[in-house]
Steps between C-alpha positions, in 0.01 A plus 500: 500500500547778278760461240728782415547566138917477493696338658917474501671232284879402420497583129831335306556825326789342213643198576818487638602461899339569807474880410302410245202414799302859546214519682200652352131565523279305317108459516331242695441207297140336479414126558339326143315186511691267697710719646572668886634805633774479758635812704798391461742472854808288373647371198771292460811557276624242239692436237274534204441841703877576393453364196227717377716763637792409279261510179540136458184395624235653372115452687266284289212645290210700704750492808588812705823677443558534838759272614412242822344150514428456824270645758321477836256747641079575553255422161336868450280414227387189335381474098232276390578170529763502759302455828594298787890616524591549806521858650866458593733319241835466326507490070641402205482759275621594142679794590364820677593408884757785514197741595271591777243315301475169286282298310481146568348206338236360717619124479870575597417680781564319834400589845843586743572217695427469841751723695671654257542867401423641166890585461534101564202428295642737186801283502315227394308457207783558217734210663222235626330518141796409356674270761187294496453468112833423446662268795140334576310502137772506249783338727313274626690530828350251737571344867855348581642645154726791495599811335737739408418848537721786338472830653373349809551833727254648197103603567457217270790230660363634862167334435595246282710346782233556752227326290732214355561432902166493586397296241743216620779542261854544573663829359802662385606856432779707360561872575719800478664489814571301846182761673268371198591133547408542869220649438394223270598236725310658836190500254499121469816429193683178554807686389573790338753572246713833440481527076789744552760262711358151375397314207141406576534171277771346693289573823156367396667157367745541866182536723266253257770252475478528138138454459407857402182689625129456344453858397679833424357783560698780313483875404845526326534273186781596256777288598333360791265321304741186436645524820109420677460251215805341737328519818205288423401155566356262247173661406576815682324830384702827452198783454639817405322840628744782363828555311767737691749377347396467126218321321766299286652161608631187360315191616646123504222309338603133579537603854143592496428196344677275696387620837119595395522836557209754442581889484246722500387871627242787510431835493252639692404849470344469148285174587152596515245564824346148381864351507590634831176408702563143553842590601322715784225277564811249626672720642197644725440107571824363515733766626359760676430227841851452462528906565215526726701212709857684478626245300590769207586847544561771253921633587468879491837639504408868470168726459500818305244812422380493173625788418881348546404271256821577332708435829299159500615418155895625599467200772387223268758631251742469769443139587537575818196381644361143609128429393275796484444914480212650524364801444221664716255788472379773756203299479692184576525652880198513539368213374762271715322288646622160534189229561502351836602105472220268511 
């Protein structure tokens, strides 16, 4: 195809709040070694998105500006070195997704799964990357544990209680409200726990009869950080994946000791294309059957155009949503087309 030579982009202008999204034109990037073009028909919104936004999250070295680390859509143009991705794919990405066009590192490109649309497809990438790193490689999560997941109604808690359930474990959730702790528990949660009515300790010792789970998974720390120390098991693992509520916390050592416990965490935006790969290589193996199979599906809770890119970020300011928005592009209509099952 012939590639135009602009193309519109949601530009954060000064950080701030939504407002501060504009959209913009901006030229057509071009694929280096290693690298693909995608037209670019939905990208999903998260909260390093608002973040960046805010000014406190700044995109690594060499990265776009442009905020969005998520898409799906149809490879345009392929550099050297980065043959045999599939025409049709979702992608990690650095930043840049908030545009009709994105580059994409070859090896963290992954084809849609089988039935899926690309506004499904764009909700993934951002959440599995890190569900899977975290519950399954640094959690260790494994079948006939369980695990507490905080902001389960979340893009991140939606999967995270989807995988953790189809990977044999038994899970736990807290959310904002009595609609989010439904939706949690019609997604496969044990029990779900209101954070703003109940004290999630008392209820994970209540429904483990004291034993405590085998991993946290939270986004919060601050003064939640002793309070999951509380909810594990001997040799439980609390991994840690963001800090809403302060990077600070005090931490009882001896109860560490005493009950083996290993905290740990990870970023993921700044690791490097070589980091990420073998993250994609088992997710492509490992979870994307589980997709293919309807086993896992990405919660979209509301699409946007990109140019309401500000309205998107409004939402997910709001909390008002359970698991993902999305944002599409003129082209995303016409490139819907969902794969027919196998």
């Amino acid at each position: 195809m012939t590639l135009p030579e602009k193309m519109t982009a949601i530009e954060i202008a000064v950080p701030g709040g939504p407002e501060a999204l504009v959209p913009v034109e901006r030229p057509v990037p071009r694929p280096g070694p290693g690298e693909v073009l995608v037209q670019v028909a939905a990208a999903g919104v998260n909260r390093p998105d608002v973040m960046q936004r805010e000014g406190n999250y700044p995109p690594p070295p060499g990265a776009s500006d442009i905020p969005g680390l998520e898409i799906a859509g149809e490879v345009v143009e392929a550099g050297p070195g980065a043959a045999g991705v599939p025409d049709r794919v979702c992608a990690l990405v650095q930043g840049g997704g908030y545009a009709e066009y994105c580059l994409a590192a070859a090896p963290l490109c992954l084809p849609v799964p089988e039935g899926m649309s690309n506004v499904q497809a764009a909700a993934l990438p951002e959440t599995y990357f890190t569900v899977w790193t975290n519950v399954f490689e640094r959690g260790r999560l494994a079948a006939g544990e369980s695990i507490l997941v905080h902001g389960g109604s979340s893009g991140i808690g939606t999967t995270a209680i989807q995988l953790a359930r189809a990977f044999g474990a038994t899970v736990y959730a807290t959310a904002g409200s009595p609609e989010k702790c439904r939706a949690c528990e019609e997604l496969g949660a044990a029990e779900s726990i209101d954070y703003r009515e109940d004290d999630f300790v008392a209820r994970i010792a209540a429904a483990t009869e004291g034993r405590g789970v085998d991993v946290v998974l939270d986004m919060v720390g601050g003064d939640y950080f002793p309070r999951c120390l509380k909810c594990l098991a001997t040799e439980g693992r609390l991994v840690q994946i963001a800090t809403q509520r302060g990077i600070r916390s005090e931490i009882n050592l001896l109860a560490v000791m005493v009950k083996r416990l290993t905290v740990t965490g990870s970023t993921l935006r700044p690791r490097s294309v070589a980091e990420k790969t073998p993250i994609a290589n088992a997710l492509r193996e490992r979870v994307w059957p589980l997709l293919a199979a309807g086993r896992a599906r990405p919660v979209i809770h509301r699409t946007f155009p990109l140019h309401e890119a500000a309205a998107a970020h409004a939402l997910m300011d709001s909390s008002a949503h359970i698991g993902k928005i999305v944002l599409t592009t003129v082209a995303g209509w016409e490139l819907e087309q969902p794969a027919a099952p196998a």
